[in-house]
N, C-alpha and C positions, 0 to 999 in steps of 0.2 A: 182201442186202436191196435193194429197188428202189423208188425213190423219185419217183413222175411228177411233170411240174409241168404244171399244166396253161394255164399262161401261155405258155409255148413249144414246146408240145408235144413234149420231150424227155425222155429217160428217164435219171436220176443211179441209177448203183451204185456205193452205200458198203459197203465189206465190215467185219466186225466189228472186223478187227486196225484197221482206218483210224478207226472211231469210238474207239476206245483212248485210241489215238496223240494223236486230238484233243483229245480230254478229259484226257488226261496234260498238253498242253502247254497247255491253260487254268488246271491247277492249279496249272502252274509258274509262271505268268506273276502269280497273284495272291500268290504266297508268295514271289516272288522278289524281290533287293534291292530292290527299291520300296514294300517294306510300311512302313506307316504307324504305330508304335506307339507310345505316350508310355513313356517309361521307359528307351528305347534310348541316349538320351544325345545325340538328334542334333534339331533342332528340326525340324516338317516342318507343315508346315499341316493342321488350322487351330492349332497348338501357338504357347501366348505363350512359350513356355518349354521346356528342355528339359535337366537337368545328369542325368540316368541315375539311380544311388543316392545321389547328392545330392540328389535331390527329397526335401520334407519338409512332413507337415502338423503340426508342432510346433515346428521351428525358424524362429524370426525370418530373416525378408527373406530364406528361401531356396523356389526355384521348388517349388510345391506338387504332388501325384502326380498331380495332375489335368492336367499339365502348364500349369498356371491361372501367372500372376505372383501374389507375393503381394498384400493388397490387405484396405482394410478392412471387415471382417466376416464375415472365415473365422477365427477364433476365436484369431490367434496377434497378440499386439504387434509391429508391426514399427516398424523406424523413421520418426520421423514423426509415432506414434499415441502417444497417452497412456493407449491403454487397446484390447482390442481382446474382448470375450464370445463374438460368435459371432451366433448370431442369439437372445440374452439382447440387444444393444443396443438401446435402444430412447430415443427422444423424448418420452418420455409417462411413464415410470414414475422414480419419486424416485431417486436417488443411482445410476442403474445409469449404465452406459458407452452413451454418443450414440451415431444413428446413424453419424456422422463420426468415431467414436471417438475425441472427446474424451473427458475426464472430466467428470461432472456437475461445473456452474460456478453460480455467479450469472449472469445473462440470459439462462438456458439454456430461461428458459419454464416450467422447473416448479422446484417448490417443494421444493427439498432437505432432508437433514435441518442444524440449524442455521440454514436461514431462515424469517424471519417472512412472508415473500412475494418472489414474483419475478412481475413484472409491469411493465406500463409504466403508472406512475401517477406522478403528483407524491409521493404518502404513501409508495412503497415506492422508498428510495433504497439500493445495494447489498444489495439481500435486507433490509432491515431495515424498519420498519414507522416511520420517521421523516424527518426530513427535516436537511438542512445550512442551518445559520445563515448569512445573508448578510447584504449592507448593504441596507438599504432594506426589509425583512421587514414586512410586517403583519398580525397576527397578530388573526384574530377569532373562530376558534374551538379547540377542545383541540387544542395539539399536541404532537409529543413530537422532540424535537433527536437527528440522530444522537451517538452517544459520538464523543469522541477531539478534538484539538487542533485548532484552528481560528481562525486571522485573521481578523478581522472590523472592518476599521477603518471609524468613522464619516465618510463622505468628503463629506456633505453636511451636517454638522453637524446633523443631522434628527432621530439616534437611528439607530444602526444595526438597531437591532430595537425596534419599537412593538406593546404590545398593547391594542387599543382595544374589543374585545368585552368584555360583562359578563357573570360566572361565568364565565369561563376559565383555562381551567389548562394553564399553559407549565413540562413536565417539559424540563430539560439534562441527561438522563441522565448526567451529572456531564459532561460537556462542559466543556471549557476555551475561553473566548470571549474572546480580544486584540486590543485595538483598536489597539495596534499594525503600521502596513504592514509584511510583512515586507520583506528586505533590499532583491531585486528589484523593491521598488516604486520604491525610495528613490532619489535620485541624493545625498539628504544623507550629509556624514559624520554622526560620531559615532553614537548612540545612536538609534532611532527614539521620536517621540514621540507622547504620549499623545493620543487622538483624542478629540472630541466624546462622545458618549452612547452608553453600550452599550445598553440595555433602558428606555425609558421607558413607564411604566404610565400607561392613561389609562381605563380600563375600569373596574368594580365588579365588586367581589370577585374581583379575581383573583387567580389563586393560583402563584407562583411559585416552583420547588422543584429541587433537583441540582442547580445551575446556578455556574461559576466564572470571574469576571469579572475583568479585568486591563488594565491598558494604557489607560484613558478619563480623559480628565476628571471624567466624573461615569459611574461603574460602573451603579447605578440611582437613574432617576430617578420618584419614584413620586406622581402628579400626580391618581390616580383614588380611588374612595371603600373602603375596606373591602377594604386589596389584603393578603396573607399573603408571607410570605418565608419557604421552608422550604428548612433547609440548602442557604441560597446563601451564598458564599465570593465576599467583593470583599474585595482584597487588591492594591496596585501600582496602583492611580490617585489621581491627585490628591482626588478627594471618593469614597469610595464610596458612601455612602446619602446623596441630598438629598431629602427627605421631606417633601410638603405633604399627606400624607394624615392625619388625626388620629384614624384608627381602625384603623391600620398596625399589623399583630399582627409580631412576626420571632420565630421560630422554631429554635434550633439554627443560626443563622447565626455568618457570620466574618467583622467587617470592623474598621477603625479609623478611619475619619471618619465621623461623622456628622452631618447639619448640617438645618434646618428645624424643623416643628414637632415635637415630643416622641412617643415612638413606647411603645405598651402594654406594661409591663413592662420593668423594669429590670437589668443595663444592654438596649440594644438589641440587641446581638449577643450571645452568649454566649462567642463565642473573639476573643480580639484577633488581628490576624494578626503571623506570627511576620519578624522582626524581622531581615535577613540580617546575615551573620554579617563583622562586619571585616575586611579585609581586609589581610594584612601590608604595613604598609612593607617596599618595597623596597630593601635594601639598597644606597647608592650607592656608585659604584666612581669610584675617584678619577681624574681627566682622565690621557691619557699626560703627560707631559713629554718634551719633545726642546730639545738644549742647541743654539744656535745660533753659529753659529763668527765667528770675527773676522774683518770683511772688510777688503780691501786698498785701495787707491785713495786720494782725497779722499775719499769718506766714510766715515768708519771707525765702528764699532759698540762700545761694550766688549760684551763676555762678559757675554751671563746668561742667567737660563732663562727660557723659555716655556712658559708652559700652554694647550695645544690643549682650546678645548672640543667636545665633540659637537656634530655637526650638528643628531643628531634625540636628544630625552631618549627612554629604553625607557620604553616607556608601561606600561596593563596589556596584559598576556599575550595573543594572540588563542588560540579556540579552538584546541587540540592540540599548542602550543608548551610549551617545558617551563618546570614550576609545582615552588615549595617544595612539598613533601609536605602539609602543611600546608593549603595554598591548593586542593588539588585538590577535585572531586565526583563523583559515579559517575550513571549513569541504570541502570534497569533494571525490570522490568514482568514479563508473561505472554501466551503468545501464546494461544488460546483456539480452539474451533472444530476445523477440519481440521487441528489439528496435526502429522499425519507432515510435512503438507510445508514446513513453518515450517523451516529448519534454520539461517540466520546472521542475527543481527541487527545491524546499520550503525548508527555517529552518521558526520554528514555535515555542514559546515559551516552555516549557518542559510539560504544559497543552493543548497543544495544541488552544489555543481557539486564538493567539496569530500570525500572518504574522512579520517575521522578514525582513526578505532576500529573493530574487530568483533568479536564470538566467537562464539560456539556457541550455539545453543539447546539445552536440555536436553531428557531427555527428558519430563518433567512440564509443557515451552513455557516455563519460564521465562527470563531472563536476566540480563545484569550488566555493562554498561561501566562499571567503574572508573579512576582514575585519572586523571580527564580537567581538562582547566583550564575553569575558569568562566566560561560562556557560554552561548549561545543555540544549539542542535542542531536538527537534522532527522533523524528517528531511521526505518530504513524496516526490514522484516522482507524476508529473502529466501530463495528456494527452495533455492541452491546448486546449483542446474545453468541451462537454459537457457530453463527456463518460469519467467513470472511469478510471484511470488506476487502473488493476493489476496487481500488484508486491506482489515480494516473498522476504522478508517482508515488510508489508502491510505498516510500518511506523520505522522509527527507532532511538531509545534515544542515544545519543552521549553526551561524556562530548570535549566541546570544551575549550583547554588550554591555558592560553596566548604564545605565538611563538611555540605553537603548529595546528598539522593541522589534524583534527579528521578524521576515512573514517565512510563512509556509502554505502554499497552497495545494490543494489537491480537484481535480476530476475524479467523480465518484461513477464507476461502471454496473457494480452492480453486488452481487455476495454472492458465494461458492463456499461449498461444503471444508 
C-alpha cells in the first residue's frame, strides 16, 4: 500500500502485515492493566469508591455499584440519616422523608399529619394552633393556651395574665398554670411561694374555660362585667376566686375560697378541691448514747452518760429518698401523636439536673412511675437512642402527692438530632 504526503514530498509504504501489527498493539494498550472499571476493587478516577463485590445499592454506608460514596438520596438509610426514599424525599409533601433525610419534624415548613400548623406565626407554637402562657400576657382577643404544665409566676404583681377585650374567650386546653417560680429561679430555701395574680378579668363577657390554676395569691381575679368560668380548677392558693363581678355565672368549676361579691348559682363551684392527704409522723429514733470514762488529774469527772443529740433533725423526705410505703405516689400519663418514637419516660428532680425514676413506654404510649416520695418532678419523654424526642410539652412540672397519682401528658412530634 502507498501512501504520499504531500507536505514533504515523500512516499510511506505500509504493508498489510505492519497495519496488523499496529492495530494489534492499540488494542492492547487500551485493555491492558490500565483499564478503568468500577467493580474491580481498586479506586481509579473519577471513582469516590471502590470495595469490588462489596459494592451495594442496598446495604447501609457501603460504597454503591456506581462506584458513587454513599449519600443522601440514593434510597438506602445510612448512618447519620433518619430516613432515606430515594428520590420519594421531598420538602413539600406531608409526612414523607426531607430532602436532607430527616424525618418529617415540626418546623419542617409543612404541615404533618398531627399538626394543626407549622409556620412562623405567634398563633402556631410547636405545630399546634395556640400559644404558651407567660407573665405579663394580654389578652384581647379569642385565644386558645398550649396543653401541658407551665410556671407562670406573677413577678410584677400585675396579673400574670390579663384579659381586657369584651366577648372573649380564653380556652386552657386544660393547661396547668403555677404561679409558683420553679426551683432555678429561687435562691430561697424551703418551699416556693405563692405569687401575685394568675388571670385577672377585666373585659365583658368573657368567657373563661379548661383552665388549672395553682400557686397565686389570688388564682382569678374577676373585675369585668358578665365574665363565665367554665370548668376552671383553682385549687393551692391562698384566695382562688375574688369576685367584683355580680353577674359571674361559674360553671362545673373547682375551687375552695371564695370571696367578694355573690356569684349566680349556688354553691359557686361545684367540686371543692380535694384535700391532701396527711402525712405520717415520722417515727423518732432515739439519740446514740456514749458513756464517758473517768478522767485522771485534778479534775476528775464521776461516771455518767451522755446523750448526743443530732446535729441536723430528718426532715421530710426529698424527692427519690426512701419513703414508708404508705407515704409514696406514682405519676403516669400517655404519650399521643408519633408514638413509635416515645419509648422511656423520666421523673427528674423539679431542677432538672436530677434522674429519679424511668420505665418503659408501652405500646398503647402509656406509662407509670410508681413508688416515688412526695414532691415536685420534672417529668420528660424520651426516644431511647440518640435523637430528641419532640413532644408537646417539651417537659412537664407535676406535684406528686402521697396515695396520690399525678398525670403528665405529652404529644409526641417527632425526633431531631
Amino acid at each position: 500500500m502507498r501512501i504520499e504526503s504531500s507536505c514533504f514530498h515523500k512516499t510511506l509504504i505500509v504493508t498489510a502485515a505492519s497495519l496488523v501489527v499496529l492495530l494489534a498493539a492499540t488494542v492492547d494498550l487500551r485493555a491492558g492493566p490500565n483499564d478503568q472499571r468500577c467493580g474491580n476493587g481498586i479506586r481509579e478516577h473519577p471513582e469516590e469508591c471502590d470495595n469490588g463485590v462489596q459494592n451495594s445499592d442496598s446495604r447501609p454506608d457501603a460504597c454503591r455499584t456506581d462506584c458513587i460514596l454513599p449519600r443522601c438520596g440514593d434510597g438506602v438509610q445510612d448512618r447519620g440519616e433518619q430516613c432515606d426514599e430515594g428520590r420519594s424525599n421531598s420538602d413539600l409533601v406531608p409526612d414523607e422523608c426531607r430532602l436532607d433525610c430527616r424525618a418529617a419534624h415540626c418546623g419542617d415548613g409543612v404541615r404533618d399529619r398531627g399538626e394543626a400548623c407549622d409556620e412562623d406565626s405567634p398563633w402556631c407554637t410547636r405545630c399546634q394552633l395556640c400559644v404558651d402562657p407567660k407573665d405579663g400576657m394580654v389578652i384581647d382577643q379569642d385565644t386558645t393556651l398550649c396543653e401541658g404544665s407551665f410556671s407562670v409566676p406573677d413577678t410584677n404583681s400585675n396579673a400574670a395574665i390579663k384579659i381586657t377585650g369584651s366577648g372573649v374567650v380564653l380556652d386552657c386546653s386544660g393547661a396547668s398554670i403555677d404561679g409558683r417560680p420553679p426551683a432555678r429561679m429561687t435562691h430561697k430555701t424551703g418551699p416556693a411561694q405563692p405569687s401575685g395574680i394568675g388571670i385577672h378579668v377585666t373585659g365583658e363577657a368573657v368567657v373563661l374555660r379548661n383552665c388549672s390554676l395553682s400557686g397565686y395569691q389570688t388564682a382569678v381575679l374577676a373585675d369585668g362585667t358578665a365574665t363565665q368560668l367554665h370548668r376552671v380548677t383553682m385549687c393551692g392558693n391562698d384566695n382562688d376566686l375574688v369576685n367584683h363581678d355580680e353577674n359571674l355565672v361559674v360553671f362545673g368549676s373547682t375551687c375552695q375560697s371564695v370571696s367578694g361579691s355573690p356569684t349566680r348559682g349556688t354553691p359557686a363551684c361545684a367540686n371543692t378541691c380535694p384535700q391532701p392527704s396527711p402525712q405520717p409522723s415520722p417515727t423518732p429514733t432515739p439519740p446514740p448514747q456514749i458513756e464517758t470514762k473517768p478522767q485522771t488529774g485534778k479534775h476528775k469527772v464521776s461516771k455518767k452518760t451522755v446523750a448526743l443529740s443530732s446535729s441536723r433533725s430528718k426532715s421530710a423526705a426529698e424527692p427519690g429518698s426512701a419513703t414508708p410505703a404508705q407515704a409514696v405516689c406514682a405519676i403516669s400519663g400517655r404519650f399521643t401523636g408519633v408514638t413509635k418514637y416515645a419509648k422511656v419516660a423520666t421523673a427528674y428532680s423539679s431542677d432538672g439536673r436530677t434522674q429519679i425514676a424511668t420505665t418503659e413506654v408501652v405500646s398503647d404510649g402509656s406509662y407509670a412511675l410508681s413508688g416515688l416520695t412526695p414532691g415536685r418532678y420534672l417529668v420528660r419523654g424520651l426516644s431511647g437512642g440518640k435523637l430528641e424526642l419532640v413532644t408537646n410539652p417539651v417537659s412537664a412540672t407535676v406535684d406528686c402527692r402521697a396515695g396520690q397519682t399525678a398525670t403528665a401528658n405529652f404529644v409526641v412530634r417527632g425526633v431531631r438530632d
